[in-house]
C-alpha positions as CSV (number, residue, x, y, z in Angstrom):
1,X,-18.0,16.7,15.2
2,X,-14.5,18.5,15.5
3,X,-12.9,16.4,13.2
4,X,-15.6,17.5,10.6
5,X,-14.8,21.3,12.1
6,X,-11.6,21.0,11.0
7,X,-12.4,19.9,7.6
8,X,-14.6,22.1,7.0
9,X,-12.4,24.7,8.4
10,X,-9.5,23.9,6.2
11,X,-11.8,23.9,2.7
12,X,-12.7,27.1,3.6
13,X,-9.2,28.3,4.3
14,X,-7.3,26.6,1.1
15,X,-10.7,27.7,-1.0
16,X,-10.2,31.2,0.0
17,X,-6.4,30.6,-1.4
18,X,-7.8,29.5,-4.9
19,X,-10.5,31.3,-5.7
20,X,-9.2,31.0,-9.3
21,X,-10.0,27.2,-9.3
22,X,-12.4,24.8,-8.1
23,X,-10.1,22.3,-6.2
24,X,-10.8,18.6,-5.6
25,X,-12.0,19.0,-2.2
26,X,-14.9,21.1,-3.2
27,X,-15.4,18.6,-6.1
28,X,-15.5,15.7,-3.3
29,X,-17.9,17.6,-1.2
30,X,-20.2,18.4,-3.3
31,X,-20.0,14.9,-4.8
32,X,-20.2,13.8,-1.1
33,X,-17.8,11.3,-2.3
34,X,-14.4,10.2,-1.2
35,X,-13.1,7.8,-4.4
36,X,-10.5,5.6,-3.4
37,X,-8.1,3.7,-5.9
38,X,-6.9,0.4,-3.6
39,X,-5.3,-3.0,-4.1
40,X,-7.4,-5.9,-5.4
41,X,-5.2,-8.5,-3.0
42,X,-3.2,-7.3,-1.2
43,X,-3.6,-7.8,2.6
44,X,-2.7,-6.7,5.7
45,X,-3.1,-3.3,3.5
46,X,-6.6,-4.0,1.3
47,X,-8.1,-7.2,0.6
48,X,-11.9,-9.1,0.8
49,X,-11.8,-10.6,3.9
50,X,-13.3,-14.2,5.1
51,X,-17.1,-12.0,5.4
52,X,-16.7,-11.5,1.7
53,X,-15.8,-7.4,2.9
54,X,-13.4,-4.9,2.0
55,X,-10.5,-4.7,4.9
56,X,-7.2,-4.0,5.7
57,X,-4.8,-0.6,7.0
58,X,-5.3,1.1,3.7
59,X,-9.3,0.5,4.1
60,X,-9.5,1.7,7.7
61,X,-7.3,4.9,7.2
62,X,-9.5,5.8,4.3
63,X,-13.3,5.3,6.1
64,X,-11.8,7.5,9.2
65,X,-10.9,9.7,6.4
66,X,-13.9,10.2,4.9
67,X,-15.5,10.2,8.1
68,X,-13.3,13.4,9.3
69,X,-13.9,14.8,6.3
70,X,-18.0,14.4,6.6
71,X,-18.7,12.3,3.4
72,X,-18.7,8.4,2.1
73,X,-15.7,6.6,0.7
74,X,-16.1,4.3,-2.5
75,X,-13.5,1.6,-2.9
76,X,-12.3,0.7,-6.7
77,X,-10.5,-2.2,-7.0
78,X,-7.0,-2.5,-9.2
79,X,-4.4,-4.6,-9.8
80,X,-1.2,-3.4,-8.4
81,X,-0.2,-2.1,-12.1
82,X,-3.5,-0.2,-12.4
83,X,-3.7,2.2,-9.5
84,X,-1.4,5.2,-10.6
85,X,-3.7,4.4,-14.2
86,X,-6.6,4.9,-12.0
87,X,-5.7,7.7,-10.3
88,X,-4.6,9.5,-13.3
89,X,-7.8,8.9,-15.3
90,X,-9.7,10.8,-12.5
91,X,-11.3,7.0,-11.8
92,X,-10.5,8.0,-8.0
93,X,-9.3,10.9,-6.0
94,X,-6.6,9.1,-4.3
95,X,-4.6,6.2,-4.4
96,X,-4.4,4.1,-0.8
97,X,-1.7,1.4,-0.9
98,X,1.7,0.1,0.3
99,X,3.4,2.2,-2.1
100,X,7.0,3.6,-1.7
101,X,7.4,6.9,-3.0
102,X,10.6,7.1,-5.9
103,X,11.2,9.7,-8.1
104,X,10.1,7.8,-11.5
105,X,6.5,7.6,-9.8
106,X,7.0,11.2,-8.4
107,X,7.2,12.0,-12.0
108,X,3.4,11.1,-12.4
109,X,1.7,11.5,-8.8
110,X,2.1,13.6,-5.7
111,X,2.9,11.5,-3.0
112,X,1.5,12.5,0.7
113,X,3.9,12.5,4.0
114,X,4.5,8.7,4.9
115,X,2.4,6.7,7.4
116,X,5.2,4.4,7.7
117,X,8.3,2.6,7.0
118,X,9.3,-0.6,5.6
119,X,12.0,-2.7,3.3
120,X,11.8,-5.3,0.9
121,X,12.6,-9.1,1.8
122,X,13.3,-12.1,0.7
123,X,11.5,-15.3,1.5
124,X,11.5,-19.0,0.7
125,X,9.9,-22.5,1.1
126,X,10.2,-23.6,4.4
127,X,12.3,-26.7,2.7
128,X,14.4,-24.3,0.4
129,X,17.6,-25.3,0.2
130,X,18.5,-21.7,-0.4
131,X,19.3,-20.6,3.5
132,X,21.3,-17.1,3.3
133,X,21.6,-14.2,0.8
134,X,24.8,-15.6,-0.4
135,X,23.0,-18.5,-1.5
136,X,20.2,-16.4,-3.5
137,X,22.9,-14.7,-5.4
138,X,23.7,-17.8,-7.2
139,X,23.0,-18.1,-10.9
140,X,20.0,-19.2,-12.1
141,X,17.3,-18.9,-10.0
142,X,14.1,-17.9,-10.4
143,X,13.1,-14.6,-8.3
144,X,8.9,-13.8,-8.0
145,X,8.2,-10.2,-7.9
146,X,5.4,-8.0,-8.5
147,X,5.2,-6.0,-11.8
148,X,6.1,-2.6,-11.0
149,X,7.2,-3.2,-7.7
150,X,9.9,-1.3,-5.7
151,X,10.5,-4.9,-4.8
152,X,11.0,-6.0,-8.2
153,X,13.9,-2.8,-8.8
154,X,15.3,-4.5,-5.6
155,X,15.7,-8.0,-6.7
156,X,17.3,-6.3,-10.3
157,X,19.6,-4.9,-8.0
158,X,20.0,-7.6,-5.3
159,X,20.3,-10.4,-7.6
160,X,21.1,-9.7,-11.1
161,X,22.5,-13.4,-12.1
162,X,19.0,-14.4,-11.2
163,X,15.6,-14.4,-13.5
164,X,12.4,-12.3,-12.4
165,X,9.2,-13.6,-13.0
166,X,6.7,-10.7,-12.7
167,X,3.5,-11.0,-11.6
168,X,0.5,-8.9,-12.2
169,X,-1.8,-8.3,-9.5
170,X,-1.3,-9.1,-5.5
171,X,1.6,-10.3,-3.5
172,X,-0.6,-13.1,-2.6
173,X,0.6,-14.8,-6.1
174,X,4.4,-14.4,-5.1
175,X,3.6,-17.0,-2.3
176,X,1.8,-19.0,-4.7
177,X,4.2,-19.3,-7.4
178,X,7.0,-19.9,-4.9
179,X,4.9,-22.7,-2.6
180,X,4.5,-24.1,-6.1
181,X,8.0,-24.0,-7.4
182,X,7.4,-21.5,-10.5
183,X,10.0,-19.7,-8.4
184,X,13.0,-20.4,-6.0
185,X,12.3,-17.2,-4.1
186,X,9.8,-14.0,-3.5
187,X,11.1,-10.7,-3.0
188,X,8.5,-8.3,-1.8
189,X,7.3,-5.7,1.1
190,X,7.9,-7.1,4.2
191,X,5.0,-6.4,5.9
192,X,2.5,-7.2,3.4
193,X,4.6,-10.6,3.2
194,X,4.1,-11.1,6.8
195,X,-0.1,-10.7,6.5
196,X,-0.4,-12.7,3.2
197,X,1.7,-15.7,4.9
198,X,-1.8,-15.6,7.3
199,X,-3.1,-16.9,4.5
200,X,-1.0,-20.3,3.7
201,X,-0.2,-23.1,5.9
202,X,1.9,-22.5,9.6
203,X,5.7,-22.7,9.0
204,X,5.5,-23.3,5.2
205,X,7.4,-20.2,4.6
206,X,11.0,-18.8,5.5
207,X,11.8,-15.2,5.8
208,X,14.9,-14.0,5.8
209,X,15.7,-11.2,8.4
210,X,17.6,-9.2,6.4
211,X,16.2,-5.8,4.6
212,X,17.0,-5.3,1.2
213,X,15.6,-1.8,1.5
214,X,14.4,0.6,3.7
215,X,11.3,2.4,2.2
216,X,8.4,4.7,3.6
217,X,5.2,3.7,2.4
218,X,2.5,6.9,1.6
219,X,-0.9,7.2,-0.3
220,X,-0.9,9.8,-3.7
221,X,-3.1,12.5,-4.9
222,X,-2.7,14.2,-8.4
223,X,-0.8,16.7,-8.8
224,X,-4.0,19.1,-9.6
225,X,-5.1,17.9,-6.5
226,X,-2.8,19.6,-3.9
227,X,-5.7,20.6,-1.5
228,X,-6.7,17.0,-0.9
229,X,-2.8,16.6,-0.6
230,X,-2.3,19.0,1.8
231,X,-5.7,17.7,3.6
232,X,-4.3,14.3,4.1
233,X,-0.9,15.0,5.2
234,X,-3.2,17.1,7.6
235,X,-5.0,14.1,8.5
236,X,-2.0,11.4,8.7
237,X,-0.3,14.3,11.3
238,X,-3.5,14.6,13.1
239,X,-4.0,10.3,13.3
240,X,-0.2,10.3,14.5
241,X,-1.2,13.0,17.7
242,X,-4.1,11.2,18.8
243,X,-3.5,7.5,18.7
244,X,-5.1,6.5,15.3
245,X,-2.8,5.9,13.2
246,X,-0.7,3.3,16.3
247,X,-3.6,1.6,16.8
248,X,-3.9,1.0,13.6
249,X,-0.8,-0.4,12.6
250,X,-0.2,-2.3,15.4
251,X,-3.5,-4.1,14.4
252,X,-3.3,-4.3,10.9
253,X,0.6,-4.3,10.5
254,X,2.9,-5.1,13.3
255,X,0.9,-8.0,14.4
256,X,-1.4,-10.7,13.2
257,X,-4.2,-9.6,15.1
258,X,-6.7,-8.7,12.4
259,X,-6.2,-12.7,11.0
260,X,-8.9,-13.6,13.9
261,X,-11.5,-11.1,13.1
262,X,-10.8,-11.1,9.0
């Protein structure tokens, strides 16, 4: 009840502030509606779990959310390359993924405070003859990245004797094409790498310790939309004080815990 207070303390507040113009949280709450743009595949952060539902870090942030904020949430699914798309089209209200904020996105969508941070790796076939990052550098090889990644402007950088193959749609397809030799090597986020090996056989894979990057990872309004902005970053502070936001990437994120119950 005084997480719904504070919500509906806070329309009343930014309402007051823009009289002028009906903002998206009064279009939300009167829709009673919370429309979420999300990753089709893309676990630990959204995917369709083993009971055929929708789960993951991204999912759970969003239902406690909506639940603060007194309303449902409706999850539409995208590929990778079709959530900014999405979210621009007024198909959703916000976009909930791993996605690093960079100026050419900023240039399209507000990005909220980050919930965390992260950094793109490498990984291999367990088997892979390629064992360091000096060996990845060499000519020729084939790098699996997703299209539009921060991982795949990495790789450009990291790597640029080697050819990208970009993939649209989840990180789950990286592994794939690398487990079957499309390519020599993946370059992706390293957590979501870490929950989408859950999925493939124990000790197939080979990550490589080293970071390529270090990136914060935050959800994205419009830029018409900076009272549902301002509402989340409000949100994401309040998770951080009271042990949400911890527990929930301790679960989801930092550990493999969720693989037993998803």
């Amino acid at each position: 009840m005084k997480r719904l207070g504070w919500f509906i303390a806070f329309l009343m507040v930014f309402g007051f502030a823009s009289m002028a113009v009906a903002g998206t949280l009064e279009e939300i709450a009167q829709r009673g509606e919370l429309r979420v743009a999300c990753q089709t595949q893309g676990p630990p952060f959204s995917f369709i779990d083993k009971n055929g539902k929708r789960a993951g870090s991204s999912i759970e942030l969003c239902e406690m959310l909506a639940k603060d904020m007194g309303v449902k949430v409706t999850f539409l699914d995208f590929d990778w390359d079709g959530l900014i798309p999405a979210l621009l089209s007024k198909k959703a209200d916000i976009l909930a993924a791993d996605m690093t904020p960079t100026i050419k996105r900023a240039m399209k969508i507000a990005f909220t405070k980050p919930f965390m941070y992260t950094g793109s790796v490498v990984f291999v076939k367990a088997d892979s003859p390629i064992k360091t990052m000096d060996d990845a550098k060499k000519a020729g090889l084939k790098i699996a990245v997703l299209l539009g990644s921060t991982g795949e402007n990495e790789a450009k950088k990291a790597f640029p004797k080697a050819e990208l193959k970009s993939y649209k749609g989840g990180g789950p397809l990286l592994i794939d094409a690398v487990m079957q030799g499309q390519a020599d090597f993946g370059v992706n986020d390293a957590s979501a790498v870490i929950g989408q090996m859950a999925n493939f056989p124990p000790n197939s894979l080979r990550v490589f310790p080293e970071l390529l990057s270090k990136e914060p990872l935050a959800f994205a309004v419009r830029y018409d939309s900076q009272d549902l902005l301002e509402l989340v970053n409000l949100f994401f502070h309040n998770a951080g004080l009271d042990g949400r936001l911890e527990q929930n990437l301790n679960y989801w994120v930092n550990t493999l815990d969720w693989k037993k119950d998803h």
